[in-house]
C-alpha positions in Angstrom: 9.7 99.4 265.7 6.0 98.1 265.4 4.1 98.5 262.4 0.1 98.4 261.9 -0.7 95.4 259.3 -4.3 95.5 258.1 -5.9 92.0 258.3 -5.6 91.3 254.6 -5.5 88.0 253.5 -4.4 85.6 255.5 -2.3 82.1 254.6 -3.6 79.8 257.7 -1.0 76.5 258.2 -2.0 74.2 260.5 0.3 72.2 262.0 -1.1 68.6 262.1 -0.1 68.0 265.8 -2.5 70.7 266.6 -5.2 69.3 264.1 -5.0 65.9 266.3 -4.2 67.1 269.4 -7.0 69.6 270.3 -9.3 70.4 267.1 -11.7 72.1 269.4 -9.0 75.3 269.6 -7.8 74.7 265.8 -11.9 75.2 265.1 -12.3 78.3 267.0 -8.8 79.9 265.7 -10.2 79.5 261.9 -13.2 81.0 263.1 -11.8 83.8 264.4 -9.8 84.6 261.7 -12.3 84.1 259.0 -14.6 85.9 260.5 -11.9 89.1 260.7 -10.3 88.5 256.7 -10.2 87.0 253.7 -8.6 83.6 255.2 -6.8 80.6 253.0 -6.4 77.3 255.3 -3.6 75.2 254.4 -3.2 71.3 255.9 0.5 70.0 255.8 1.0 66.5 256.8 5.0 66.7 256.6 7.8 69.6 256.4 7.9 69.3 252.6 4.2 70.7 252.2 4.9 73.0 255.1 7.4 74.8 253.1 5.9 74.4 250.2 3.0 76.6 251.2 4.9 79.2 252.8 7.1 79.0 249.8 3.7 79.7 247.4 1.9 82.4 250.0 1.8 85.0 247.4 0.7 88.6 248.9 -1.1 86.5 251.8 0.5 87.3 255.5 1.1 83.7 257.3 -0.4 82.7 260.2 0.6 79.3 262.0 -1.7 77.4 264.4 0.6 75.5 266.0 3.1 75.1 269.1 6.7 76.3 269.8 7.9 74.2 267.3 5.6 75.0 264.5 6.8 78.5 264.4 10.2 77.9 264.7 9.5 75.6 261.8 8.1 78.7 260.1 11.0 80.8 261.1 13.6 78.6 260.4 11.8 77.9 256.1 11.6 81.5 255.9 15.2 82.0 257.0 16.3 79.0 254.8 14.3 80.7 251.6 16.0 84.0 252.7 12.2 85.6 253.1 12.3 86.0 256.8 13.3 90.2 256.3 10.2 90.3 254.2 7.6 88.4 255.9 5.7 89.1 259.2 4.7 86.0 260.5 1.9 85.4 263.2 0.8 82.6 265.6 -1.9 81.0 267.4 -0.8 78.8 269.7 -2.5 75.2 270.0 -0.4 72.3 271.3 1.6 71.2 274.5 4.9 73.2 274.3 3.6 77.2 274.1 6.6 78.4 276.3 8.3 80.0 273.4 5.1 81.7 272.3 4.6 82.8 275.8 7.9 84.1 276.3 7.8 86.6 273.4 4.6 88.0 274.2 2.0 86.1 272.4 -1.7 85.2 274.5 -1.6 81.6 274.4 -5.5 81.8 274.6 -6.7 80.7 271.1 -9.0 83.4 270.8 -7.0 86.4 271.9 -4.0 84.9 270.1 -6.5 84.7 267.2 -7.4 88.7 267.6 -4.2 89.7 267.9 -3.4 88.3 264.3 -6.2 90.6 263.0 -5.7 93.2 265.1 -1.9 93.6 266.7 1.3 95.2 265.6 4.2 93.4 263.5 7.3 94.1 266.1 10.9 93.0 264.8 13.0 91.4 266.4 16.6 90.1 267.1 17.3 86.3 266.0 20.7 83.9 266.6 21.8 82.2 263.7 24.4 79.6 264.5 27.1 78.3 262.0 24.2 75.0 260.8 21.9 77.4 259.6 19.6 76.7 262.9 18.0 79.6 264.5 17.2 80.6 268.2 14.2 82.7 268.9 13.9 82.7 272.6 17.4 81.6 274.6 20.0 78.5 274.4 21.1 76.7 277.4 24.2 74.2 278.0 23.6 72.2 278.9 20.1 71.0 278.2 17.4 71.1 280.9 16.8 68.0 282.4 14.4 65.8 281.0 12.1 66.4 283.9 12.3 70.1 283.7 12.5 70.3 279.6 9.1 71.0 278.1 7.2 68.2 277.1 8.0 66.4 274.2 11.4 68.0 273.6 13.6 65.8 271.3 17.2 65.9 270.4 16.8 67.0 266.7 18.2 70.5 265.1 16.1 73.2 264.4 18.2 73.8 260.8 18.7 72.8 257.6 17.6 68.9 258.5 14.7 69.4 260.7 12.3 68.3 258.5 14.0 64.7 258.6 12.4 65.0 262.3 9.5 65.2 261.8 7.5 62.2 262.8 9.6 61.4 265.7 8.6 64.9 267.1 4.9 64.6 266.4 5.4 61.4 268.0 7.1 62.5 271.4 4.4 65.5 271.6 1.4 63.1 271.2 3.1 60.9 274.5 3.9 63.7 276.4 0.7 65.8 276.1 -0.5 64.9 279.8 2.6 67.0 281.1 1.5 70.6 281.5 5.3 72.7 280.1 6.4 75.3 282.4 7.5 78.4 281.3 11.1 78.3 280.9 13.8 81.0 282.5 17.1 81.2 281.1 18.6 81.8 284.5 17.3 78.7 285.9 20.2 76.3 285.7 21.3 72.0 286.0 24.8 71.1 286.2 27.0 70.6 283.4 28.4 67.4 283.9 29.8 64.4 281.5 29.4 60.7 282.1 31.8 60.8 284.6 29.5 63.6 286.8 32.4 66.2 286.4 31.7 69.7 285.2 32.1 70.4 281.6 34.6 72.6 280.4 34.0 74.4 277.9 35.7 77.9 276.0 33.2 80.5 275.6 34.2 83.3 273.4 31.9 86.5 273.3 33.2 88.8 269.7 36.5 87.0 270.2 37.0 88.0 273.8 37.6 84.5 276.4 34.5 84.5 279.1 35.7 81.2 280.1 38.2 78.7 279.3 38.7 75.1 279.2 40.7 75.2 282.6 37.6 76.3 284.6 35.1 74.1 284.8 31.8 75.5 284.5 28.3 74.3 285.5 25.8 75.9 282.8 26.1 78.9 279.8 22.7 80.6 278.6 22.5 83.0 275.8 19.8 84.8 274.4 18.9 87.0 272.0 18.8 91.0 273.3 18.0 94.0 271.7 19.9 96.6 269.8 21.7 93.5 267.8 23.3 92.4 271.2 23.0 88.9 273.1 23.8 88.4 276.3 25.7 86.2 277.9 25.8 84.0 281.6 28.7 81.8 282.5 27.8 79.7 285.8 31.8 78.4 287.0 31.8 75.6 289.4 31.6 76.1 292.6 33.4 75.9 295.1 33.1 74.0 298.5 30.4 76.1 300.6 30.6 79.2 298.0 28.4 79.9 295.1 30.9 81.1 292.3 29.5 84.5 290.6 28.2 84.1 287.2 30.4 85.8 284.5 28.1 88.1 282.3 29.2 89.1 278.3 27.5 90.6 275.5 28.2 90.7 272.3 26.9 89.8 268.4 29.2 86.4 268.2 29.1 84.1 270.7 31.5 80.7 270.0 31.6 77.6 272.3 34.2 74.6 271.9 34.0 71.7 274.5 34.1 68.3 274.0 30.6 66.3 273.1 28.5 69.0 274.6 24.4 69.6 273.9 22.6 72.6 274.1 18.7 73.5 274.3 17.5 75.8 271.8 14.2 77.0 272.3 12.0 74.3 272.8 14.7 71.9 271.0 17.6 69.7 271.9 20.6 69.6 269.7 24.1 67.7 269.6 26.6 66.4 270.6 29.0 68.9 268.7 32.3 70.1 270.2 31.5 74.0 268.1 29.2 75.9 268.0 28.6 79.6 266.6 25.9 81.8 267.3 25.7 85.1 265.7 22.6 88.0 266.3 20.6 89.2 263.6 19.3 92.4 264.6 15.6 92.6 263.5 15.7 90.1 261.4 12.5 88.8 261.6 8.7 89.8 262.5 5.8 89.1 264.6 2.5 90.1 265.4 1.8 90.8 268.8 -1.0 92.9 270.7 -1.0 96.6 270.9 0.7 97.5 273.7 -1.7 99.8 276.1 
């Protein structure tokens, strides 16, 4: 259910890859919002000071300038400081990767992302909370997309407990990779699961105990994502066969386990593993975010 938050004060981060990646937009968005509330901007240069300031936000309602990973940075200190169920976050997108952003319905325009901090509705919704302490906002793939269809400057770090260790390297891989427009990402668009060798993976996927799939069929990719109602859904893609596409196996459920060997997965906008488990499990509106009034 949406709620109406009046502009109030406002706690401003700025991630620094937005700072030195496109000021112009960081300008406008602290324009905007100044202009609309009582605004307090806050400059980390490393994850430490990030949380930090979340940490000391007092009655002020956050608002990150930033890209995908910025608010999963926010999302994932929140969760870690067991303050997500109380806080409504918001964003304004600025950077290279905004897929995530897009995806979940904010306007990756800086100024009507900006507006719609002032002026939209706080909407909860479901998160995946695997068995790290990472969380998944948008969908998970395995395996990974490709490096040529991943969005720009995705690295293989966790979105967890240790992110903050990965912090310069992802800054880093951002600034290089800026000159490649990201395209939105579907999680039905698939790449094969294979090892070293080029054969499929196999892998066990288990969906609230139940076996989707097991290791004797070998499958080709697995996406889940977050639903609604405390539910994610499930696709299984088995190999196929010669001159036959094998039907995808559909699931949904609140725990989703997978058990392979040496397998990664994409999380959002981030790449994670190898691990050989992996539990996800929903949290039904367990966090918030400010997005435009529907019409």
């Amino acid at each position: 259910m949406a709620t109406y938050p009046t502009p109030g004060q406002l706690l401003v981060v700025i991630d620094p890859v937005a700072r030195r990646t496109d000021g112009e937009s960081v300008r406008i968005a602290k324009d905007v919002l100044s202009a609309g509330a009582s605004t307090k901007v806050c400059l980390p240069e490393g994850p430490e000071e990030f949380a930090r300031a979340l940490a000391r936000r007092g009655s002020r309602r956050p608002v990150v300038v930033g890209d995908d990973r910025a608010l999963l940075r926010a999302v994932s200190v929140l969760h870690r400081q067991r303050e997500l169920a109380e806080c409504a976050l918001s964003v304004v997108p600025v950077g290279g990767v905004m897929s995530l952003a897009r995806s979940l319905g904010v306007p990756t325009g800086t100024v009507a992302a900006a507006r719609a901090v002032l002026e939209g509705a706080e909407r909860r919704l479901d998160l995946l909370v695997d068995d790290s302490d990472g969380v998944v906002l948008g969908a998970l793939h395995i395996p990974p997309l490709s490096a040529r269809e991943a969005p720009a400057g995705a690295g293989v770090t966790a979105v967890g407990a240790g992110a903050g260790r990965d912090w310069l390297r992802t800054c880093q891989s951002l600034v290089r990779t800026l000159v490649t427009r990201p395209s939105r990402p579907s999680w039905a668009s698939w790449t094969t699961a294979v090892d070293g060798s080029g054969a499929a993976a196999r892998l066990r996927v288990e969906v609230d105990g139940r076996t989707v799939v097991d290791l004797d069929q070998p499958v080709e990719a697995v996406s889940v994502a977050p639903g609604s109602g405390g539910v994610a859904s499930v696709e299984v893609r088995p190999q196929s066969g010669p001159g036959a596409e094998a039907s995808p196996l559909l699931a949904e459920g609140r725990t989703v386990t997978v058990t392979g060997a040496d397998f990664r997965y994409r999380a959002d906008a981030v790449v994670s593993g190898p691990v050989r488990r992996r539990t996800w499990r929903v949290r039904e509106q367990a966090w918030g975010l400010t997005l435009p009034v529907r019409g």
